[in-house]
C-alpha positions in Angstrom: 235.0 127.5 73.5 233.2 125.2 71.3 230.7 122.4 73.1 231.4 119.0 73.2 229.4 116.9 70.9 229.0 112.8 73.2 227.9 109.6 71.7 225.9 107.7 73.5 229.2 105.1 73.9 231.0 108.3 75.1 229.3 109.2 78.5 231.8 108.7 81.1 233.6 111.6 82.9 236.9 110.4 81.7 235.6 112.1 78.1 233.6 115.2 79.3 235.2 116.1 82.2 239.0 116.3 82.4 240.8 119.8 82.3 240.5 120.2 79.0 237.1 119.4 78.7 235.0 120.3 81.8 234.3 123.5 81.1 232.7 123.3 77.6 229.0 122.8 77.0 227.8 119.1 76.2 225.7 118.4 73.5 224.1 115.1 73.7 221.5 113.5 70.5 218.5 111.7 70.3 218.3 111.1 67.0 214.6 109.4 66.3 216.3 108.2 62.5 219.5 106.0 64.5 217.0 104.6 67.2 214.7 103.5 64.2 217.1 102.5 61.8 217.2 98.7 62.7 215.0 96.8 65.1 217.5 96.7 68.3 216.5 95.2 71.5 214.1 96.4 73.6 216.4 96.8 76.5 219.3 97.8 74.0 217.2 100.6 73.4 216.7 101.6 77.1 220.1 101.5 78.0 220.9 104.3 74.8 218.5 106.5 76.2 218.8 106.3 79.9 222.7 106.3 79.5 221.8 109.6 77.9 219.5 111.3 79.8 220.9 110.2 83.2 224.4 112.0 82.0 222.4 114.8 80.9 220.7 115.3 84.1 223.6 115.2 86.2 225.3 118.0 84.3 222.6 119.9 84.5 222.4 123.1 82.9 226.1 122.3 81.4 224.3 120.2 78.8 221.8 120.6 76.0 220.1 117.8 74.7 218.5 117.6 71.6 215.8 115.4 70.0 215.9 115.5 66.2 215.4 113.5 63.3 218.7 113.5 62.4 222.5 114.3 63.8 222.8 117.1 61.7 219.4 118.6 62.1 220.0 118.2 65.9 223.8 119.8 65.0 222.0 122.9 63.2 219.8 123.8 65.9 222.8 124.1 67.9 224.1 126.4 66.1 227.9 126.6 66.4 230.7 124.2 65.5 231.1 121.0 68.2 234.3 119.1 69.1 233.5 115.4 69.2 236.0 112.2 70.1 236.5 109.5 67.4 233.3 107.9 67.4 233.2 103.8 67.6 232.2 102.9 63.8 233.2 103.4 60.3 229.6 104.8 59.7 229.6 106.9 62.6 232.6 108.5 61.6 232.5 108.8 57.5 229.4 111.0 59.0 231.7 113.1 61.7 233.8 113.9 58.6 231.0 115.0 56.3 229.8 117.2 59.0 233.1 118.6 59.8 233.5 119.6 56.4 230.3 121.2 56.3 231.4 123.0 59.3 229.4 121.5 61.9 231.9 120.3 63.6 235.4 121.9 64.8 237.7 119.0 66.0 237.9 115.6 65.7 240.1 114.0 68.6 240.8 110.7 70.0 238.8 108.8 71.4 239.7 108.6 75.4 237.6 105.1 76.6 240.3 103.0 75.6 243.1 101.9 77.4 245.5 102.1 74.0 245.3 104.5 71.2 244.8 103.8 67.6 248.2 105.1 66.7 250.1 103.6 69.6 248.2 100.1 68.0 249.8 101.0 64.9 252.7 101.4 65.8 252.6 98.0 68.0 251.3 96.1 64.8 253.6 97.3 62.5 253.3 95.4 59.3 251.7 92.1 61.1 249.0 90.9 58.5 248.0 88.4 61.5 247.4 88.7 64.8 247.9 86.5 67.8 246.1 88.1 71.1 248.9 86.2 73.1 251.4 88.8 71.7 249.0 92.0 72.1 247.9 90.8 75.6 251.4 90.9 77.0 252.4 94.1 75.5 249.4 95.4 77.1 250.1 94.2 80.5 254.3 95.5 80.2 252.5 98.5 78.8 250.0 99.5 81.8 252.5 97.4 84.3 249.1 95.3 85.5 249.9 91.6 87.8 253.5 92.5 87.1 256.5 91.8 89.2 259.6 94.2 87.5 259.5 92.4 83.7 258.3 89.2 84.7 254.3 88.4 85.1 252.7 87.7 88.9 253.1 84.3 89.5 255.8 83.5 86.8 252.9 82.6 84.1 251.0 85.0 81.5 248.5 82.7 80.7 246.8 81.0 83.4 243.5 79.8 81.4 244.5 76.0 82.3 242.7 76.5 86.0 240.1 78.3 84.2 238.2 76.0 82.2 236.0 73.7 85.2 233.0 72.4 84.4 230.3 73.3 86.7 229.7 71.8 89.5 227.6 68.6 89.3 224.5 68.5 91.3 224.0 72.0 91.7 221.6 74.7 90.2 223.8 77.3 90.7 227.4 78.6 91.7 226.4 80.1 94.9 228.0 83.2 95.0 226.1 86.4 95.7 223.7 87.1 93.0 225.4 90.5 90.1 224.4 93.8 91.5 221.1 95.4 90.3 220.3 99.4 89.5 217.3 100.8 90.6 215.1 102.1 88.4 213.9 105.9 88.7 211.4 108.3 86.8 214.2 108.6 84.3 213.9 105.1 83.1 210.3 105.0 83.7 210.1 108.1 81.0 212.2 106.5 78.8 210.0 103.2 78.8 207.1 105.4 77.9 208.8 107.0 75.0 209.8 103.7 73.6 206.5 102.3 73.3 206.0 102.7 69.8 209.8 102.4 68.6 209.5 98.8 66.6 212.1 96.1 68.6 213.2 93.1 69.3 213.3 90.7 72.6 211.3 91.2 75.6 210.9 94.9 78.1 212.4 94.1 81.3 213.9 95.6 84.3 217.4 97.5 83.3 219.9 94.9 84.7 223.3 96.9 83.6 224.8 99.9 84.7 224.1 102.9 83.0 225.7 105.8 84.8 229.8 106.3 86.3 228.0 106.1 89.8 226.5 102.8 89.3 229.8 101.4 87.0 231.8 101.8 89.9 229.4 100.3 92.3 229.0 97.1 89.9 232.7 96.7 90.0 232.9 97.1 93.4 230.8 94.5 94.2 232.1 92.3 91.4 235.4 92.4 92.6 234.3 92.1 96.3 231.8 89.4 95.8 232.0 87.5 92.4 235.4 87.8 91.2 237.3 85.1 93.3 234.4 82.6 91.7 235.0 84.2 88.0 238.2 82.4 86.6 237.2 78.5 87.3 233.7 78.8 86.0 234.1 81.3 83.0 233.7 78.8 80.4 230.5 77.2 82.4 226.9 77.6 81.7 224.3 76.6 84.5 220.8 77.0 83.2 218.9 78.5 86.3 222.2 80.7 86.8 222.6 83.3 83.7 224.9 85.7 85.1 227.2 83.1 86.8 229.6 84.8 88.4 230.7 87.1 85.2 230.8 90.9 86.3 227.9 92.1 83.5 230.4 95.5 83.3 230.5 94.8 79.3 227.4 97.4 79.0 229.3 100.6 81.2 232.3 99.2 79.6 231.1 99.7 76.2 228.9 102.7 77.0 232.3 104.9 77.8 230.8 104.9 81.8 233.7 102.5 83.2 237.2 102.9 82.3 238.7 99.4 81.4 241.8 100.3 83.2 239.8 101.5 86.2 238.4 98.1 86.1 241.7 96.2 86.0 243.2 98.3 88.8 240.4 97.0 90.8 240.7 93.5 90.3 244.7 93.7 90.7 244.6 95.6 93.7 241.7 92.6 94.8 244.8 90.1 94.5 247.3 92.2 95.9 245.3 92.5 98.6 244.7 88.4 99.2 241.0 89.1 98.2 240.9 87.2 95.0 243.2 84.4 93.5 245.5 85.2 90.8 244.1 82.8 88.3 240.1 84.5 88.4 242.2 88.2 88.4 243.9 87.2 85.3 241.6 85.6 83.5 239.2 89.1 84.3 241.9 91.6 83.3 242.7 89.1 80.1 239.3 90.0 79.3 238.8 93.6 79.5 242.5 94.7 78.6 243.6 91.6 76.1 240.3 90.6 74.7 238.1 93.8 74.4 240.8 96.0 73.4 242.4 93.7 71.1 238.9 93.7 69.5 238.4 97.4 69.1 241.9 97.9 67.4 241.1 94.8 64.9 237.8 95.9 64.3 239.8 99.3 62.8 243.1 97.1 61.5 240.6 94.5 58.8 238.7 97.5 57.6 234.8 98.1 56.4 235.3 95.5 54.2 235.7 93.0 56.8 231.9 92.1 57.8 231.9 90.7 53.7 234.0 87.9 54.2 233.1 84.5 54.2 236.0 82.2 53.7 233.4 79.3 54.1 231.1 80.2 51.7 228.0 80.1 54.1 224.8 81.2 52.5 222.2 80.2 54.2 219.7 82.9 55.8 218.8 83.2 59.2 215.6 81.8 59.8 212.9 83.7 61.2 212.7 81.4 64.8 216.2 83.0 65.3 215.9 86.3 64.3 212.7 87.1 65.9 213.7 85.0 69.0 211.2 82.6 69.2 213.1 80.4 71.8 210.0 78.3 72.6 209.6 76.9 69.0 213.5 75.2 70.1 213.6 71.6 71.4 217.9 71.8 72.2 218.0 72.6 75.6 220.9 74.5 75.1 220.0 76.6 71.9 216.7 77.4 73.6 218.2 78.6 76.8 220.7 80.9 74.8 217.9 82.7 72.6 215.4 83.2 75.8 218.7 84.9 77.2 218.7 87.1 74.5 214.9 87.6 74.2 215.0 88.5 77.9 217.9 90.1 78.5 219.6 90.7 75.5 222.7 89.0 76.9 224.5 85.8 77.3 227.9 85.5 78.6 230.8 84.4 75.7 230.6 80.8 76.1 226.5 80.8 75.3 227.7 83.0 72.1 230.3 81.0 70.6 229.8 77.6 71.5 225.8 77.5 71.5 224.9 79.9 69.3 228.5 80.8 66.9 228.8 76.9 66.4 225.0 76.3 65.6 225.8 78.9 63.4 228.6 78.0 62.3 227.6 74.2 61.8 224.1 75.3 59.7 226.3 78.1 57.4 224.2 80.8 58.0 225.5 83.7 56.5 227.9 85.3 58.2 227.1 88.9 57.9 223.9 88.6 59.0 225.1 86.5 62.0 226.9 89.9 62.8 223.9 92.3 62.3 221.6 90.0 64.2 224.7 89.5 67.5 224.8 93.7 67.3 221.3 94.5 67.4 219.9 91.9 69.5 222.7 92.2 72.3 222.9 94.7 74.8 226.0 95.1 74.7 226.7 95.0 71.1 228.1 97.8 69.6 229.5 97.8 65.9 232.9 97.5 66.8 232.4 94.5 69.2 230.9 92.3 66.6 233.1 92.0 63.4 236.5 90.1 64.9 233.8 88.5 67.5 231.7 87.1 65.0 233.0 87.3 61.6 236.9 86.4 62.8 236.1 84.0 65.9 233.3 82.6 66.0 233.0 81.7 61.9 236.1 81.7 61.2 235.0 83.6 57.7 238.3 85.6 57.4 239.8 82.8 57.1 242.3 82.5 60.0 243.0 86.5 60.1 241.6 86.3 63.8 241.9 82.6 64.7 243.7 79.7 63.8 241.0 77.5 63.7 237.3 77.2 63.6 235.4 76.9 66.7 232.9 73.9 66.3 232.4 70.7 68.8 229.6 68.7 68.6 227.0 67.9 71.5 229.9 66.6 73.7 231.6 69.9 74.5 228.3 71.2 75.8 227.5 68.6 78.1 230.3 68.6 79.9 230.5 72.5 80.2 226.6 72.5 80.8 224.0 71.5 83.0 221.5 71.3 80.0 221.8 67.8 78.2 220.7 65.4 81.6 216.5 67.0 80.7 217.4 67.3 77.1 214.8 65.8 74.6 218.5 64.8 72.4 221.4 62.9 73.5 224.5 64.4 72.7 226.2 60.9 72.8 224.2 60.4 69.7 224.5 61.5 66.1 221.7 58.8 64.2 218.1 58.8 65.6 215.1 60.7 66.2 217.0 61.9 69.7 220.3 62.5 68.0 222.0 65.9 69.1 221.8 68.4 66.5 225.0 69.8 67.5 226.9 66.3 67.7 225.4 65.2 64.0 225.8 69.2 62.9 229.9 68.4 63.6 230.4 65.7 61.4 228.0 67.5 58.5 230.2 70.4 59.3 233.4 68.5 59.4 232.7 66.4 56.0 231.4 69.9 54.1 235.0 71.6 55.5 237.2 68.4 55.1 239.7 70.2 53.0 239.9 73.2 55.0 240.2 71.2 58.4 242.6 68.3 56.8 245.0 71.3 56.1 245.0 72.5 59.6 247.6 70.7 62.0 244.4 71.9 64.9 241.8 70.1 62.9 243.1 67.4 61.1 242.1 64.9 64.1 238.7 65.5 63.4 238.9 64.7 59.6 240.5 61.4 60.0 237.8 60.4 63.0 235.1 61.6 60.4 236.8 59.1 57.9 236.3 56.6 60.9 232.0 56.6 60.9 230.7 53.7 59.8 227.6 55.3 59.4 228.5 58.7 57.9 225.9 58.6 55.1 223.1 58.1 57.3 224.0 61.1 59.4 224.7 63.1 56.5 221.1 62.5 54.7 219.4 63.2 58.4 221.2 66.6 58.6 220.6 67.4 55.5 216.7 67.0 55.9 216.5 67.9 59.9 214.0 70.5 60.1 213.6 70.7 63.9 216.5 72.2 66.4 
């Protein structure tokens, strides 16, 4: 029986371990060329390895792991042809096929850490050349029968994002709920810290703050769903400075790792509401996320092709300067930009609101080219693995394809932030103003952005408000020469 070849996104026992699988040997690769390739997050890093060499110790003699330079030198020393699932990349598997037709590797079969298939995507899509995640989201929820009453949705609603979207509360430093949980660190991660010394990064060492293993997934759901999930829905769109984690789950990481089954995690949040635990709104708004959002994401990411990370529908070309790409949060005077880089320098994660509307719209608002903007969001984030990036970043948050992915661009100026914030009241800018030594960057950005994209936006029933306002400014010119000249964010 030919061993089973695991990715490192591939780790859970949902892929080595069923019927058909628990009996073969598992190969598992360090490959010194993939860790080296790019210069990934510290604590991106970690998490590879440790998700790894956790798995590998708790199979035991059952697995061989190999360092090597390469995949194939690591496949050679093995010595006989592997099975692997569909890896999660278009480079990753143009490489599975080269090797299987050198012979290093038998079978090529679905990938199993997804709740739908690739083909039963395909099928669903049918000749849709856009997508609305409305229309997948529901035929995902019929599909798995999740917060479903017969045919109808729980509650008599699909979307309940409307009691989702509260500001955070005023006054306070925090939410108040019980704090994520936290692994504990063991000579495993303490080995792997060692041997990563040398290996050139990005973004601060720290503690590992995600689970790694199917033992600790399923205690991080656990005590999402028992302590932080009723908080979730009203406050997913909020950012507090002094509270990063809020009260989001942080189950992206074992999610996207192949540790936690998304369906696993749904269950647990339904059965939350079915059991008066949790109110329908924060349980729908979680299982949007994991069985709408993420998987919607994986199938697009497959659906717009290789060729998808090259568009740029707004012709942005400017490169991403070095205080952003090496992190340097302190050199940042916004309150809000600078809390969203030390997040990443520190942690490598931010939840989605800090990464579209802080750091996609500054983005998005500067035209920084887009493709980097993707290669910087999937090396610098924890959690960011090829897939996740493109219809993320490329589609939603800059709008490059075009409207393949959304049907508008998502830029606000300064006042969107302050009301979803805590940040602007100890701000050094006022996001009430767009002329001045104090003006917001992100309220003056808008209207550069706006008057640069006026034909695009005038053209879109969504944006055309914002191009007849523009037309409004009295003092349009002065804001355009300051933007064009600001030097300091």
């Amino acid at each position: 029986m030919e061993p089973l070849w695991l990715f490192a996104d591939q780790l859970g026992p949902h892929v080595h371990a069923t019927e058909e699988m628990r009996d073969r040997e598992v190969v598992l690769i360090e490959s010194a060329r993939a860790l080296r390739r790019r210069r990934f997050h510290r604590q991106k890093l970690h998490l590879v390895l440790s998700g790894m060499r956790h798995l590998a110790a708790e199979l035991g003699d059952r697995a061989r792991y190999v360092r090597a330079d390469t995949y194939r030198e690591a496949l050679e020393q093995v010595g006989e042809p592997v099975v692997v699932h569909e890896p999660s990349s278009f480079a990753a598997a143009e490489l599975v096929e080269r090797l299987r037709k050198d012979g290093l590797v038998a079978e090529i079969r679905p990938t199993p850490v997804f709740a739908l298939s690739r083909a039963e995507f395909t099928e669903w899509a049918g000749d849709r050349e856009k997508f609305r995640m409305e229309d997948f989201y529901r035929a995902q929820r019929e599909r798995f029968d999740v917060l479903m009453d017969g045919s109808e949705p729980v509650g008599g609603k699909w979307n309940l994002d409307a009691e989702n979207r509260e500001p955070p509360p005023r006054g306070k430093a925090t939410l108040g709920v019980v704090g994520p949980w936290q692994p504990t660190e063991d000579e495993i991660d303490e080995e792997v810290r060692r041997d990563l010394a040398d290996v050139p990064s990005v973004g601060s060492d720290g503690p590992r703050r995600f689970a790694i293993t199917p033992d600790e997934a399923q205690e991080a759901l656990r005590h999402f769903v028992r302590h932080r999930l009723g908080a979730f829905g009203p406050y997913e769109d909020a950012i507090l400075e002094q509270d990063w984690a809020m009260a989001h789950s942080l189950l992206s990481v074992p999610l996207n790792h192949g540790v936690l089954h998304p369906l696993d995690a749904v269950h647990a949040a339904e059965q939350a509401y079915r059991d008066g635990d949790a109110p329908l709104a924060s349980v729908e708004g979680f299982v949007r996320q994991v069985l709408g959002w993420r998987e919607y994401v994986w199938q697009l990411y497959w659906r717009f092709g290789k060729g998808y990370t090259r568009r740029n529908a707004l012709r942005a070309h400017t490169p991403l300067p070095e205080w952003w790409t090496e992190l340097a949060a302190d050199s940042v005077t916004a309150a809000c930009l600078r809390s969203a880089l030390e997040g990443v320098r520190d942690r490598g994660w931010v939840h989605h609101i800090p990464r579209l509307m802080v750091l996609g719209n500054h983005a998005l608002q500067r035209g920084y080219r887009p493709a980097e903007l993707n290669e910087w969001f999937r090396t610098a984030f924890v959690d960011g693995f090829e897939w996740v990036m493109p219809p993320n970043v490329i589609g939603m948050s800059q709008h490059a394809d075009g409207g393949m992915m959304a049907t508008k661009p998502y830029s606000s100026g300064g006042a969107y932030i302050n009301r979803m914030s805590d940040h602007c009241g100890g701000c050094e800018y006022d996001p009430k103003k767009r002329v001045g030594d104090d003006a917001c960057p992100f309220t003056a950005g808008y209207w550069q952005w706006v008057h640069r994209h006026r034909d695009l936006l005038a053209d879109n029933n969504r944006t055309a408000r914002a191009v007849a306002s523009m037309d409004r400014l009295s003092d349009l010119d002065v804001v355009l020469e300051q933007e064009s000249a600001r030097e300091r964010f």
